[in-house]
Backbone of each chain as ProteinMPNN parsed JSONL, in Angstrom:
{"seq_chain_A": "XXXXXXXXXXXXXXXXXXXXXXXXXXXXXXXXXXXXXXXXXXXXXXXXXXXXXXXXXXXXXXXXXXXXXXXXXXXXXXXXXXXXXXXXXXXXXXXXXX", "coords_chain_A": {"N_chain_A": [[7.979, -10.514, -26.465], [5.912, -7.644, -27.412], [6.451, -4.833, -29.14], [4.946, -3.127, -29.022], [5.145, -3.114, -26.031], [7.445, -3.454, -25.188], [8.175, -0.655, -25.956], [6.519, 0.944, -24.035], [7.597, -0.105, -21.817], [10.272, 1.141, -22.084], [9.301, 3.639, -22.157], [8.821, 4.124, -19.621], [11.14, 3.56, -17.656], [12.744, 5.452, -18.394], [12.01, 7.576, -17.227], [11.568, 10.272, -15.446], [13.937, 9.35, -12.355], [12.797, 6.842, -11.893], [14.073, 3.614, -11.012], [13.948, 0.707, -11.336], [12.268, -1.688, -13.15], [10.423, -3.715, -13.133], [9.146, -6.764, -14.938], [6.564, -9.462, -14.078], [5.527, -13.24, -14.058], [2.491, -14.634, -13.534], [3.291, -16.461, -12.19], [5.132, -15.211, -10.498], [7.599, -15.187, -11.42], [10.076, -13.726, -13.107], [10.046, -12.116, -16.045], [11.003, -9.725, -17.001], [13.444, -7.469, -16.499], [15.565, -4.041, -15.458], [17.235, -4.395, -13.565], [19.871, -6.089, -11.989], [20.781, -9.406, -11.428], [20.776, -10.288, -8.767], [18.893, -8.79, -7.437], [16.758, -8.099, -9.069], [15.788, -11.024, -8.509], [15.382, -10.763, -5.967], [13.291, -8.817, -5.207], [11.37, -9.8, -7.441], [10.501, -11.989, -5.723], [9.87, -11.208, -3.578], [8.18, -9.108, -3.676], [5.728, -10.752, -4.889], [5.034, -12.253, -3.161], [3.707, -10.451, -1.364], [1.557, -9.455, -2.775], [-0.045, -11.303, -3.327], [-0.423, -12.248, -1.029], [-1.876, -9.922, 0.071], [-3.881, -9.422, -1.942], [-5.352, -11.724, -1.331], [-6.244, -10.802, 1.216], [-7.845, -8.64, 0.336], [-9.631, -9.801, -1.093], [-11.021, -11.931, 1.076], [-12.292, -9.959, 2.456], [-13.735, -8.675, 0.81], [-15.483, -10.653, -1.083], [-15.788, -10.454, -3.766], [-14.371, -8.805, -4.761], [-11.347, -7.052, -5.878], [-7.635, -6.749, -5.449], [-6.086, -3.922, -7.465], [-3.806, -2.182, -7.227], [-1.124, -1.177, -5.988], [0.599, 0.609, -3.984], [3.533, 1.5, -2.352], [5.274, 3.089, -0.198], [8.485, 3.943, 1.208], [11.318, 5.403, 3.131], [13.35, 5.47, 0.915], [12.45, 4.456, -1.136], [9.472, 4.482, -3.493], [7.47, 1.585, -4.444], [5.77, 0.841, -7.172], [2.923, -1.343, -7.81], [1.089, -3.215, -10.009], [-1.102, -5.462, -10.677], [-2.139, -8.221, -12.62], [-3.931, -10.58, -14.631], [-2.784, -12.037, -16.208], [0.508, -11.052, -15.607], [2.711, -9.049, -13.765], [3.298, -6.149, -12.846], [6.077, -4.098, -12.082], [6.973, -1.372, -10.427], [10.025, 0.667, -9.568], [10.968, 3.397, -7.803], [12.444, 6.467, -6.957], [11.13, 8.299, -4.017], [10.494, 10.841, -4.051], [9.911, 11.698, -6.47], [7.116, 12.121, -7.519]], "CA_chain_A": [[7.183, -9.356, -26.023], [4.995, -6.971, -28.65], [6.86, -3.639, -29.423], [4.363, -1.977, -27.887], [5.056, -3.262, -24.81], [8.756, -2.614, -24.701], [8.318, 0.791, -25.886], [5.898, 1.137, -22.595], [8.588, -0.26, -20.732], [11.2, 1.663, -22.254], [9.334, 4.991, -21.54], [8.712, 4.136, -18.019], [12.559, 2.91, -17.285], [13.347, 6.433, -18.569], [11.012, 8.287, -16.823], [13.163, 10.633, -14.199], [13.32, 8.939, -10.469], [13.013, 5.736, -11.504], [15.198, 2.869, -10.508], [13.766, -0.214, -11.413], [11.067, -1.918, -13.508], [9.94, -5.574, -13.383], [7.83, -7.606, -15.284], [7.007, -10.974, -13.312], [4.528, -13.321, -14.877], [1.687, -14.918, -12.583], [4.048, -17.585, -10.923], [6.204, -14.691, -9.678], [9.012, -15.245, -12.157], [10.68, -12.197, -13.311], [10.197, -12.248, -17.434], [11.856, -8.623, -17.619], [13.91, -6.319, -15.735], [16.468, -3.897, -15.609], [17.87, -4.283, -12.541], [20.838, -6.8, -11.477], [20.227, -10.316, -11.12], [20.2, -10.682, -7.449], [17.964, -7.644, -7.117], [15.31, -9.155, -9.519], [15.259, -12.094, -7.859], [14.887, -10.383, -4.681], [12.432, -7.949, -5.649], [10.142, -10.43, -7.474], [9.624, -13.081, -4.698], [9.271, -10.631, -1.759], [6.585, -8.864, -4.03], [4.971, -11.743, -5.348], [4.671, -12.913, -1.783], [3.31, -9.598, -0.625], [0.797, -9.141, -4.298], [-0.57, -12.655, -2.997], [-1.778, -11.362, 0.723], [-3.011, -8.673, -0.145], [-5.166, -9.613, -2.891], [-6.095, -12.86, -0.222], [-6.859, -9.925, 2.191], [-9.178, -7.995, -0.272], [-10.866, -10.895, -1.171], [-11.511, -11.869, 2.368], [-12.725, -8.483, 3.147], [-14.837, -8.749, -0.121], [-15.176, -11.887, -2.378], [-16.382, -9.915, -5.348], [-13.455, -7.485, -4.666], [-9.646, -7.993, -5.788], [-6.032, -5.788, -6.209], [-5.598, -3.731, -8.543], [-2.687, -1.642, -7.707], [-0.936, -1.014, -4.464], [2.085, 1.682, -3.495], [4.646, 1.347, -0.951], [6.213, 4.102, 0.029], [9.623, 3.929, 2.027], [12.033, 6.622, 2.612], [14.472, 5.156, 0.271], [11.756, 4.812, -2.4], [8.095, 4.153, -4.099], [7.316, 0.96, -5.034], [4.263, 0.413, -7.561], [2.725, -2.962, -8.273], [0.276, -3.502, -11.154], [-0.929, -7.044, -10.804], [-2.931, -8.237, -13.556], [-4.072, -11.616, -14.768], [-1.006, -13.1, -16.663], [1.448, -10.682, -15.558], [2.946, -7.706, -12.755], [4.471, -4.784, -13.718], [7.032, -3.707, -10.967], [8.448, 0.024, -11.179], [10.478, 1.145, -8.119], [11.257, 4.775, -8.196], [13.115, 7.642, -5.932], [10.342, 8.523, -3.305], [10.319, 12.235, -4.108], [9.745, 11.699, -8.324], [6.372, 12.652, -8.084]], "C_chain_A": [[6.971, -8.4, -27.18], [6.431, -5.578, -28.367], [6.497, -2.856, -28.698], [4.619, -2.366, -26.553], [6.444, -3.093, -24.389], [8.615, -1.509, -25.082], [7.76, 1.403, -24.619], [6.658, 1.047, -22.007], [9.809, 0.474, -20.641], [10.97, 3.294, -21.514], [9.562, 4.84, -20.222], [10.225, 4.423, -17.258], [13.456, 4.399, -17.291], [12.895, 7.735, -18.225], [12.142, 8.875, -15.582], [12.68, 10.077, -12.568], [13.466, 7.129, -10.902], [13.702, 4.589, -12.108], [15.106, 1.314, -10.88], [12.459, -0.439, -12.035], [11.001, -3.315, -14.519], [8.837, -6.049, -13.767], [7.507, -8.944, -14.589], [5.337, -11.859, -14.313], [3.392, -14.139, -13.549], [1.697, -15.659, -11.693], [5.087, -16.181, -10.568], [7.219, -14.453, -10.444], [9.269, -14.302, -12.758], [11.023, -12.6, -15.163], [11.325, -10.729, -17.947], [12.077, -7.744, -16.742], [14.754, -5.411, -16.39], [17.438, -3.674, -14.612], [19.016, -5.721, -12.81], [20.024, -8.173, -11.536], [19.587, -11.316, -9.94], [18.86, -9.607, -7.175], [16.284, -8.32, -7.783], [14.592, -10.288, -8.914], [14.389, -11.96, -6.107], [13.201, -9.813, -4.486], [11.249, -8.75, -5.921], [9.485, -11.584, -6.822], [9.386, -12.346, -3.58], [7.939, -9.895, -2.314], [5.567, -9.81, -4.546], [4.354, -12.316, -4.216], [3.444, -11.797, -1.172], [1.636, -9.04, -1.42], [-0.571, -10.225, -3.288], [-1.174, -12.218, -1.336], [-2.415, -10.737, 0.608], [-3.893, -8.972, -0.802], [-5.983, -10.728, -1.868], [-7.231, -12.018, 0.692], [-8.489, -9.408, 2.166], [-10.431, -8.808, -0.464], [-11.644, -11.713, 0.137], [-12.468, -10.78, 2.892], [-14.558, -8.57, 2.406], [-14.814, -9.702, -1.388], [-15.342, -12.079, -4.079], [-15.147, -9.347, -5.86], [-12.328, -8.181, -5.276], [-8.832, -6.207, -6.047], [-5.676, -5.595, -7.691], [-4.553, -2.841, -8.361], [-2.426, -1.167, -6.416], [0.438, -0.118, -4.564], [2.777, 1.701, -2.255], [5.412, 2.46, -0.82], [7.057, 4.303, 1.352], [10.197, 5.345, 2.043], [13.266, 6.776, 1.946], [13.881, 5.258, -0.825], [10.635, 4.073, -2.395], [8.367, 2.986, -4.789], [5.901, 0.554, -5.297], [4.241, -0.984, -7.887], [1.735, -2.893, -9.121], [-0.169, -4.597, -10.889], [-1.741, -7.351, -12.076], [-2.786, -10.178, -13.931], [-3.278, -12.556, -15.199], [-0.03, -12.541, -16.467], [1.459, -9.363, -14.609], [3.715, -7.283, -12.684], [5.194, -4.399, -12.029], [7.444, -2.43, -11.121], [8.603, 0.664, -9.413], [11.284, 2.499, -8.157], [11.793, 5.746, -6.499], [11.33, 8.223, -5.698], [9.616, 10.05, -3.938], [10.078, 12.541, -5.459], [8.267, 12.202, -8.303], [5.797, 13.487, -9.19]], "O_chain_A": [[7.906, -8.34, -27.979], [7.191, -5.602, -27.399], [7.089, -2.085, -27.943], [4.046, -1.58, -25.798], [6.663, -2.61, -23.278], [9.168, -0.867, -24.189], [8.398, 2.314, -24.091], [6.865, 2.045, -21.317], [10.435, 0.585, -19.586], [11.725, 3.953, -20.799], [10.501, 5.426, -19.684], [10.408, 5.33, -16.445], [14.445, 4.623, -16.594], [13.256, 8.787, -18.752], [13.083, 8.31, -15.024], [11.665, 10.252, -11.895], [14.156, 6.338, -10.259], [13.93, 4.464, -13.311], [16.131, 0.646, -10.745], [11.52, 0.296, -11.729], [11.259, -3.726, -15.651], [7.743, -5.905, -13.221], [8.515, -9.651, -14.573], [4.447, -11.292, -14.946], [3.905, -14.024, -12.436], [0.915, -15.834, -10.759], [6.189, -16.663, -10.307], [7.855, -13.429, -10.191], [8.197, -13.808, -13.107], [12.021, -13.228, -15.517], [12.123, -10.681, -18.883], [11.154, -7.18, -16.155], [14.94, -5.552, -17.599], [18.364, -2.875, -14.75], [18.9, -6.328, -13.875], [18.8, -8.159, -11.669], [18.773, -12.236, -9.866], [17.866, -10.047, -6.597], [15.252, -8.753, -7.271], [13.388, -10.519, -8.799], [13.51, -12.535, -5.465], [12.268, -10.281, -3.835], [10.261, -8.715, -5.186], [8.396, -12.085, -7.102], [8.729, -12.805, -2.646], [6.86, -9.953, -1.723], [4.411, -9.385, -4.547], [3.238, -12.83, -4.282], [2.428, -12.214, -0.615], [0.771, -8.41, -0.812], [-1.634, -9.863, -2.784], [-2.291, -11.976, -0.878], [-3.591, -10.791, 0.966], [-4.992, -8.811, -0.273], [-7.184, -10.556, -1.659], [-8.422, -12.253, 0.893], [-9.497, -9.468, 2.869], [-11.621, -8.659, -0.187], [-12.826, -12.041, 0.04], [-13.326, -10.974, 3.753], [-15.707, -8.557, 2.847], [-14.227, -9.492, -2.449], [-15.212, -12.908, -4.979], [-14.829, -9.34, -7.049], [-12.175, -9.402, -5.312], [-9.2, -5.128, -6.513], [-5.281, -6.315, -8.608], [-4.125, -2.504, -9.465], [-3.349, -0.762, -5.71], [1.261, -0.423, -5.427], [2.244, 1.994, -1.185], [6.344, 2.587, -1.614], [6.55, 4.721, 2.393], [9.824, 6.265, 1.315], [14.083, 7.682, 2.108], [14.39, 5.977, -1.685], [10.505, 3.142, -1.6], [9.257, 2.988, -5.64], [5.061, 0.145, -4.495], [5.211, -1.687, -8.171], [1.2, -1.874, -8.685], [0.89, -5.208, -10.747], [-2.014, -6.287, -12.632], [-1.839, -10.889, -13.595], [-3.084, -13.669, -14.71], [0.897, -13.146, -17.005], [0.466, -8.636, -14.583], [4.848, -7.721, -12.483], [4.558, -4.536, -10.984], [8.318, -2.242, -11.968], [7.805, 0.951, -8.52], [12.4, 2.434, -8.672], [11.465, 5.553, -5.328], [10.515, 8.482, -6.583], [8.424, 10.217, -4.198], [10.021, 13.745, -5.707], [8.087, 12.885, -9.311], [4.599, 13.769, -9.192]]}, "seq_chain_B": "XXXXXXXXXXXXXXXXXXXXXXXXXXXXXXXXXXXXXXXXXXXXXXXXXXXXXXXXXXXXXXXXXXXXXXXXXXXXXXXXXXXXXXXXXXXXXXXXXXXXXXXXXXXXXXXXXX", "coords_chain_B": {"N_chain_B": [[7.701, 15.638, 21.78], [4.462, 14.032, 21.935], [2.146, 14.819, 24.28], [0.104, 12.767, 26.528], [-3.813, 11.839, 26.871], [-6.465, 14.021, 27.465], [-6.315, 16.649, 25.542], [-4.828, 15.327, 23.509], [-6.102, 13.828, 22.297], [-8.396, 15.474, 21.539], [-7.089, 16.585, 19.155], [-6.767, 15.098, 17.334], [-9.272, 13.661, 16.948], [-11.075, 15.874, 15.949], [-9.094, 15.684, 13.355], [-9.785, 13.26, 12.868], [-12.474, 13.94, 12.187], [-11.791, 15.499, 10.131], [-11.066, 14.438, 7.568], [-12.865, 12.716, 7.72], [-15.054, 13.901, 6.435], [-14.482, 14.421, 3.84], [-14.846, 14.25, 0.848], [-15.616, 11.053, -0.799], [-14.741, 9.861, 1.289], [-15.004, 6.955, 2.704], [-14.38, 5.248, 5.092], [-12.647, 5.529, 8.457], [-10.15, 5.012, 10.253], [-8.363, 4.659, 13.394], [-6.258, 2.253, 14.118], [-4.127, 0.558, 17.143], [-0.728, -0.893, 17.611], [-1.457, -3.125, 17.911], [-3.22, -4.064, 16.566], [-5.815, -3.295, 17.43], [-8.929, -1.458, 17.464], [-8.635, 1.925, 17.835], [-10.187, 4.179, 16.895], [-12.889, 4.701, 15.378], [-14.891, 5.239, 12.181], [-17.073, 3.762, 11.993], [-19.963, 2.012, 13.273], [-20.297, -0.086, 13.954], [-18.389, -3.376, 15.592], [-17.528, -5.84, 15.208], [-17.452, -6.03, 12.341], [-15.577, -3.745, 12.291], [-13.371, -5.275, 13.535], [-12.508, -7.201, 12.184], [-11.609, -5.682, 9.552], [-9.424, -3.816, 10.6], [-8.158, -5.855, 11.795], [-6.948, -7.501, 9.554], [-6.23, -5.811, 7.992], [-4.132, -4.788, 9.751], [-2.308, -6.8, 9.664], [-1.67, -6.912, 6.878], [-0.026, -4.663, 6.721], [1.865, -4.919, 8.268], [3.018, -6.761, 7.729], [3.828, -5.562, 4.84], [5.696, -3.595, 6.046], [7.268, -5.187, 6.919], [8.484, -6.886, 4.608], [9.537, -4.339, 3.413], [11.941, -3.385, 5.353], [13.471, -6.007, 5.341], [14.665, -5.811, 2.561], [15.742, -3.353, 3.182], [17.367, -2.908, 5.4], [17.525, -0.381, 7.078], [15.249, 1.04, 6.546], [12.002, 2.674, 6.408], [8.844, 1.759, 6.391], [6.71, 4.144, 5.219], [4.217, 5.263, 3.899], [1.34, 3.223, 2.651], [-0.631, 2.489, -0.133], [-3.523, 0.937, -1.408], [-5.299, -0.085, -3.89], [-8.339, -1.557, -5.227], [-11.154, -3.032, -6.843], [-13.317, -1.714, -6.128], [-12.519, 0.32, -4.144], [-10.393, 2.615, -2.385], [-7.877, 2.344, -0.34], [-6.153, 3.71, 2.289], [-2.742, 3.499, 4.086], [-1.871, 4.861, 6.755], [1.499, 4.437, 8.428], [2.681, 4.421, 11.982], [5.561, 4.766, 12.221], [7.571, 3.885, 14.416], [6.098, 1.49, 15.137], [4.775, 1.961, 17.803], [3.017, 3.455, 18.304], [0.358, 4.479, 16.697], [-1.787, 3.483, 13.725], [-3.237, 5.372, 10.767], [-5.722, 4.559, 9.302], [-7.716, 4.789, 5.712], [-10.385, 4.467, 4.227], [-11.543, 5.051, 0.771], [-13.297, 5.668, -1.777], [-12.397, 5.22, -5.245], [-13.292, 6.547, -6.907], [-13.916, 8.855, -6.694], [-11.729, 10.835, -6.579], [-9.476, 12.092, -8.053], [-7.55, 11.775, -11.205], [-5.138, 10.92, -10.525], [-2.983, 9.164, -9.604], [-2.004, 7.301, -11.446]], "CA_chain_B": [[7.039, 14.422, 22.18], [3.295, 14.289, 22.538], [1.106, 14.394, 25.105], [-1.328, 11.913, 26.25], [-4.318, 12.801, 27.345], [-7.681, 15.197, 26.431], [-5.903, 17.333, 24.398], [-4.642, 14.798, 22.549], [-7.67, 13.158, 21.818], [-9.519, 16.517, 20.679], [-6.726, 16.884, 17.87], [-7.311, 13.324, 16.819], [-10.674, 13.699, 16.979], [-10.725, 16.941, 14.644], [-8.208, 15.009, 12.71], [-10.48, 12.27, 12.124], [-13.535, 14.364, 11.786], [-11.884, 16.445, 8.608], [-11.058, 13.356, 7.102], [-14.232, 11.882, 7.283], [-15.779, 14.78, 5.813], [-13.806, 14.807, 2.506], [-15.576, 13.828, -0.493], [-15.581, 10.435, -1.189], [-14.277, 9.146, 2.383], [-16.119, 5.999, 3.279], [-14.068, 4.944, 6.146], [-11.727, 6.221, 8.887], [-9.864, 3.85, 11.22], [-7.049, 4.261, 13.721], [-5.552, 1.027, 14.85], [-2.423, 0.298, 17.258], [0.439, -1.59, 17.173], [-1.883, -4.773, 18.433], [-4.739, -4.072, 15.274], [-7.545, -3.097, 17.675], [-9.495, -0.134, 16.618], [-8.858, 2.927, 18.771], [-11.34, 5.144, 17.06], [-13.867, 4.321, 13.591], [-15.613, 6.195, 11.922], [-18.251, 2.78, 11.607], [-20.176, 1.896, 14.632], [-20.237, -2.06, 14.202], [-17.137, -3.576, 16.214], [-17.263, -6.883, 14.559], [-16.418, -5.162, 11.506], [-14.357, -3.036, 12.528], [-12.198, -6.22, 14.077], [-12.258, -7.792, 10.941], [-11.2, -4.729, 9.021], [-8.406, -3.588, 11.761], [-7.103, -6.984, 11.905], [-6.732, -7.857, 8.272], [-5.367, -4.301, 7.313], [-2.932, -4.316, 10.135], [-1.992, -7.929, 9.24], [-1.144, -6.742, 5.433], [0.675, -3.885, 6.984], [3.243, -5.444, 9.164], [3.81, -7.743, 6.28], [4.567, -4.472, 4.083], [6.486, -3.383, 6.787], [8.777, -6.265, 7.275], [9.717, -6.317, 3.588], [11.035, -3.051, 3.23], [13.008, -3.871, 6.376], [14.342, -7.22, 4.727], [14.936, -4.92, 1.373], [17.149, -2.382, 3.226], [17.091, -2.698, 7.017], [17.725, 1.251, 7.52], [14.702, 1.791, 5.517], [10.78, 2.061, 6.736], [7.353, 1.861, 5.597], [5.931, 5.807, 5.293], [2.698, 5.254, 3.538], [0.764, 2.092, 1.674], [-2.145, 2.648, -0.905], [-3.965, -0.136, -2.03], [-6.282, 0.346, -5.141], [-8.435, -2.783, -5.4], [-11.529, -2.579, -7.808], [-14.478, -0.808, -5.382], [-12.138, 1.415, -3.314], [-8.706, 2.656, -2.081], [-7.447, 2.048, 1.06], [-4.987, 4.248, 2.566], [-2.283, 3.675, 5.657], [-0.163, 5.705, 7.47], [1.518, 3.471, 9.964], [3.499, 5.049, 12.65], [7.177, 3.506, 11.909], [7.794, 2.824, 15.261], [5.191, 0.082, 15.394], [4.544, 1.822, 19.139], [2.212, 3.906, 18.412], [-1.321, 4.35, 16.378], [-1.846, 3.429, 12.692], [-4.123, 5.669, 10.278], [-6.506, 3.802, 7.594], [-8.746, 5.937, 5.732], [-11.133, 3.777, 3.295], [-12.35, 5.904, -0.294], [-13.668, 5.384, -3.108], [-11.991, 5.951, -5.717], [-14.042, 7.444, -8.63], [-14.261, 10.113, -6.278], [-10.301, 10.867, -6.637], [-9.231, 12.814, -9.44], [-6.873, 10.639, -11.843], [-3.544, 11.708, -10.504], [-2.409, 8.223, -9.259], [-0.933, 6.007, -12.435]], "C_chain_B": [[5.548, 14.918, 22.232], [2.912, 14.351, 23.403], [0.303, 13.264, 25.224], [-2.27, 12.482, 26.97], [-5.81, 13.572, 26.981], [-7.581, 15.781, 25.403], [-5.241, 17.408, 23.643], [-5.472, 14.129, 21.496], [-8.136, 13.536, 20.675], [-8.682, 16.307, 18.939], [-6.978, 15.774, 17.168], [-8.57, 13.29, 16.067], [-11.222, 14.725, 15.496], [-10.568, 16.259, 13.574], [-9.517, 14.132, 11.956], [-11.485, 12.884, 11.104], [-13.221, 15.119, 9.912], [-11.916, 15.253, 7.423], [-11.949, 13.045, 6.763], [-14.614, 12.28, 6.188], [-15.308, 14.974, 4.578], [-14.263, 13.77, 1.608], [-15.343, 12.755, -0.647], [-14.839, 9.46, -0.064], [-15.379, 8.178, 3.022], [-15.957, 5.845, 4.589], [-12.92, 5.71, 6.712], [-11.791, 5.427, 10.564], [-8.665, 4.184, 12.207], [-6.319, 3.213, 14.72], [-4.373, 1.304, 16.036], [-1.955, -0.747, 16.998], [-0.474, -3.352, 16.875], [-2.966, -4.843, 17.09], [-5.718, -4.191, 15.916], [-7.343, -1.305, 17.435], [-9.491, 0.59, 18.039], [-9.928, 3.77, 18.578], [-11.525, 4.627, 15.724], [-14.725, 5.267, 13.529], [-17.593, 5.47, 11.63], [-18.905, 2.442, 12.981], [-20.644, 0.071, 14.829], [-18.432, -2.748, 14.276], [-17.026, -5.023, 15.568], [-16.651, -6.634, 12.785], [-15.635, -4.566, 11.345], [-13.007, -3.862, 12.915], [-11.581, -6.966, 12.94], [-11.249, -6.818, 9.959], [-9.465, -4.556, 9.28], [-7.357, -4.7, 11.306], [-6.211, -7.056, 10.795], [-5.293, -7.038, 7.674], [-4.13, -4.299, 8.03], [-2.201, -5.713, 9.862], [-0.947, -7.645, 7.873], [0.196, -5.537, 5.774], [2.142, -4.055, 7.569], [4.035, -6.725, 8.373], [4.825, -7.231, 5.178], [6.065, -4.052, 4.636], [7.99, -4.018, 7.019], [9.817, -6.822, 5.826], [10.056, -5.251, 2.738], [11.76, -2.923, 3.922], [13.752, -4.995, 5.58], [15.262, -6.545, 3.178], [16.26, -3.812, 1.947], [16.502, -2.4, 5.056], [16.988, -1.238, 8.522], [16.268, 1.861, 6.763], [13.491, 1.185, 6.109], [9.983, 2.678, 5.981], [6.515, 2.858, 6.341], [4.489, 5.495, 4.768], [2.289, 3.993, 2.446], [-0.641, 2.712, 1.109], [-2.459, 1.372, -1.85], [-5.329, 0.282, -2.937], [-7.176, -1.12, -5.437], [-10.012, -2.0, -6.473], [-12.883, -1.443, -7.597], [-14.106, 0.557, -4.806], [-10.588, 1.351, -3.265], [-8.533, 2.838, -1.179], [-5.869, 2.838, 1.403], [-4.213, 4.11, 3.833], [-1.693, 4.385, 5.548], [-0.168, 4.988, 8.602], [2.811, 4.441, 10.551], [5.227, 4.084, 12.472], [7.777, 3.142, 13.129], [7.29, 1.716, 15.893], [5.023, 0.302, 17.179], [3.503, 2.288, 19.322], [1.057, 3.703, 17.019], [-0.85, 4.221, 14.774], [-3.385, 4.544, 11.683], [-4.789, 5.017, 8.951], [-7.553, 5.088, 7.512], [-8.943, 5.05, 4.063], [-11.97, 5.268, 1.731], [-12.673, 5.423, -1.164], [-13.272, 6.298, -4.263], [-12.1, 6.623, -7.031], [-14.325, 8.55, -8.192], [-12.983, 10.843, -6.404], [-10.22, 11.436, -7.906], [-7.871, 12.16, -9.919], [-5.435, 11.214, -11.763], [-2.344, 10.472, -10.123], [-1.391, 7.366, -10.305], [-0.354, 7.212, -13.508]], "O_chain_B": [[5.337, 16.092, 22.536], [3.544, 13.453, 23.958], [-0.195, 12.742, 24.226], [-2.002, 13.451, 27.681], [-6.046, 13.498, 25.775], [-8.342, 15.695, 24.44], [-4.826, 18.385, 23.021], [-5.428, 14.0, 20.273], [-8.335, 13.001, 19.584], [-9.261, 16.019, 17.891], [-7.637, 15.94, 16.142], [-8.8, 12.976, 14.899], [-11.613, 14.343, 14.393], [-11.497, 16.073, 12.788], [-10.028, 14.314, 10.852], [-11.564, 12.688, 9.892], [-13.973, 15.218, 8.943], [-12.744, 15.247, 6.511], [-12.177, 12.972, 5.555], [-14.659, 11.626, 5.146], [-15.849, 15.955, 4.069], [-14.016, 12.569, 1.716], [-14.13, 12.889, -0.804], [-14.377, 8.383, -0.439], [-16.364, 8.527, 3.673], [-16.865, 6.11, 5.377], [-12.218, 6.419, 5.99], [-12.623, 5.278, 11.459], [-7.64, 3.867, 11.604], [-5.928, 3.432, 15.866], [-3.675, 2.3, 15.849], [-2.502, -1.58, 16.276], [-0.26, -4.275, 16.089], [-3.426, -5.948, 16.802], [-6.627, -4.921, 15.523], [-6.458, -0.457, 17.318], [-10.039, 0.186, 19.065], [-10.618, 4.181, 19.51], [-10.615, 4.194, 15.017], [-15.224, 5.963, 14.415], [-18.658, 6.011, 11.332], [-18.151, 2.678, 13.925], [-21.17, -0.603, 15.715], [-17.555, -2.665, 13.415], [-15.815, -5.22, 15.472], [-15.61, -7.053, 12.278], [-14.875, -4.642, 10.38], [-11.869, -3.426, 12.741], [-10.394, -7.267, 12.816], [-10.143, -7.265, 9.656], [-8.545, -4.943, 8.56], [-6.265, -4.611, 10.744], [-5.011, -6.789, 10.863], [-4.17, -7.3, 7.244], [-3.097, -3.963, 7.451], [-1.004, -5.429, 9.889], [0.222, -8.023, 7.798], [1.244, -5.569, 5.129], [3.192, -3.456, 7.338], [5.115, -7.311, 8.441], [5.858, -7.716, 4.714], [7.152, -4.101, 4.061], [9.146, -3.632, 7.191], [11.022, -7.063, 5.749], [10.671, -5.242, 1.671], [12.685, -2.241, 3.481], [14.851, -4.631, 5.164], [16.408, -6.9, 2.902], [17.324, -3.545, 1.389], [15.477, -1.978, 5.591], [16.711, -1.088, 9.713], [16.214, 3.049, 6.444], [13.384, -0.011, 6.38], [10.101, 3.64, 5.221], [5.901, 2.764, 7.403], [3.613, 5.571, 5.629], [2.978, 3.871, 1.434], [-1.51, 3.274, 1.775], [-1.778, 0.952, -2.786], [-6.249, 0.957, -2.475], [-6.45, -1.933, -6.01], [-10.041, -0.811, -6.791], [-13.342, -0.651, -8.42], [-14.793, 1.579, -4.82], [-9.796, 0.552, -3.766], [-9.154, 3.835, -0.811], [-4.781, 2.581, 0.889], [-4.811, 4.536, 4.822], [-0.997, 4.735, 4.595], [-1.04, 4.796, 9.45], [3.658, 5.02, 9.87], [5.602, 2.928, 12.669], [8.508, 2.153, 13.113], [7.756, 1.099, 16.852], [5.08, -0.677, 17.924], [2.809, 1.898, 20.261], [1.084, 2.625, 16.424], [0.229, 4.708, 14.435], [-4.531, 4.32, 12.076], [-4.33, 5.042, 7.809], [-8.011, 5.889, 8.326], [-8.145, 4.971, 3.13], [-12.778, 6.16, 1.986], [-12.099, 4.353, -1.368], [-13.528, 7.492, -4.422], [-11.307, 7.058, -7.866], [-14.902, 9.371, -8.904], [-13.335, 12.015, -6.272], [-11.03, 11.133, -8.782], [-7.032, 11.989, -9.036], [-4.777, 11.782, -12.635], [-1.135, 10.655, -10.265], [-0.287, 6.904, -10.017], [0.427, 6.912, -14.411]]}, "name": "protein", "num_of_chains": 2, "seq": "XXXXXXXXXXXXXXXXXXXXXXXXXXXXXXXXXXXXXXXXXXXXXXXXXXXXXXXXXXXXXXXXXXXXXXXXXXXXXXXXXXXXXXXXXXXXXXXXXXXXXXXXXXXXXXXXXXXXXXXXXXXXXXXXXXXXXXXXXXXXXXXXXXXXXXXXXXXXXXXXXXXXXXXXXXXXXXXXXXXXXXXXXXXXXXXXXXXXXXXXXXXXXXXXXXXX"}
């Protein structure tokens, strides 16, 4: 991975609030975290699963259309998704970080 | 507790109406639990079923893993950003009552999101 792209990841990771931040690559597979190893694993097949409907959805809706970035918000915490063509950024953050 | 009722409706109704009216609001949907459309802001029901369905489809999907993620823990609000528009829910967390979608576009949005 380029420099620049861990320094991106580094700011983010250190950004206040948040808790987690996964790279997965376009099969799902988790190239970079900093979470735990069950957590990663968790994390990037229940979103990879969830990346994958939705974008199905959009494109159903509209076949031109696709996902570009979706937010979950629990009351435990915010989770963003990025998806992007070879790779999806994960960052899961304390709800209230705004 | 609420009411049901007329003068539940009206606030609804209101509700919807301000909504609508805000800059860059295409659509304005509120589903229940089942994903039929209680009130739209579109007046074609075949679209609207399509819409409804889909959305509450993706929703109860959302729903079920942040339940599997922490089982004390529910799904407050989803925003989906795709490349035309942004799609917003608020689903009621007891999956008993009404869901709010509210369709925008989002070049109308001022860049406060990423």
């Amino acid at each position: 991975m380029s420099s620049e792209v861990e320094e991106t990841l580094k700011r983010i990771q250190s950004h206040r609030g948040v808790k987690g931040v996964l790279v997965t690559n376009n099969e799902g597979i988790p190239i970079k975290s900093n979470l735990t190893q069950e957590e990663t694993d968790t994390y990037s097949s229940m979103i990879t699963q969830l990346n994958l409907k939705a974008d199905g959805i959009i494109r159903t809706l509209d076949n031109s259309d696709s996902l570009t970035f979706m937010r979950i918000r629990s009351h435990n915490h915010e989770i963003m998704i990025a998806p992007d063509d070879e790779y999806t950024l994960i960052v899961i953050q304390n709800p209230n970080s705004d | 507790e609420r009411e049901e009722g007329p003068a539940k409706m009206t606030d609804a109704e209101q509700c919807i109406k301000r909504i609508q009216s805000h800059k860059g609001v295409k659509r304005v949907f509120v589903i229940n639990s089942r994903g039929q459309t209680i009130r739209s802001s579109l007046n074609d029901p075949e679209e609207e079923r399509r819409y409804a369905g889909l959305i509450s489809e993706l929703t109860k999907k959302t729903q079920s893993m942040v339940r599997e993620l922490d089982p004390e823990n529910a799904l407050k609000f989803l925003r989906i950003r795709t490349l035309t528009e942004e799609i917003m829910i608020a689903p009621e967390p007891t999956e008993s009552k009404y869901t709010l979608i509210v369709v925008q576009d989002p070049s109308d949005d001022e860049p406060s999101m990423k």
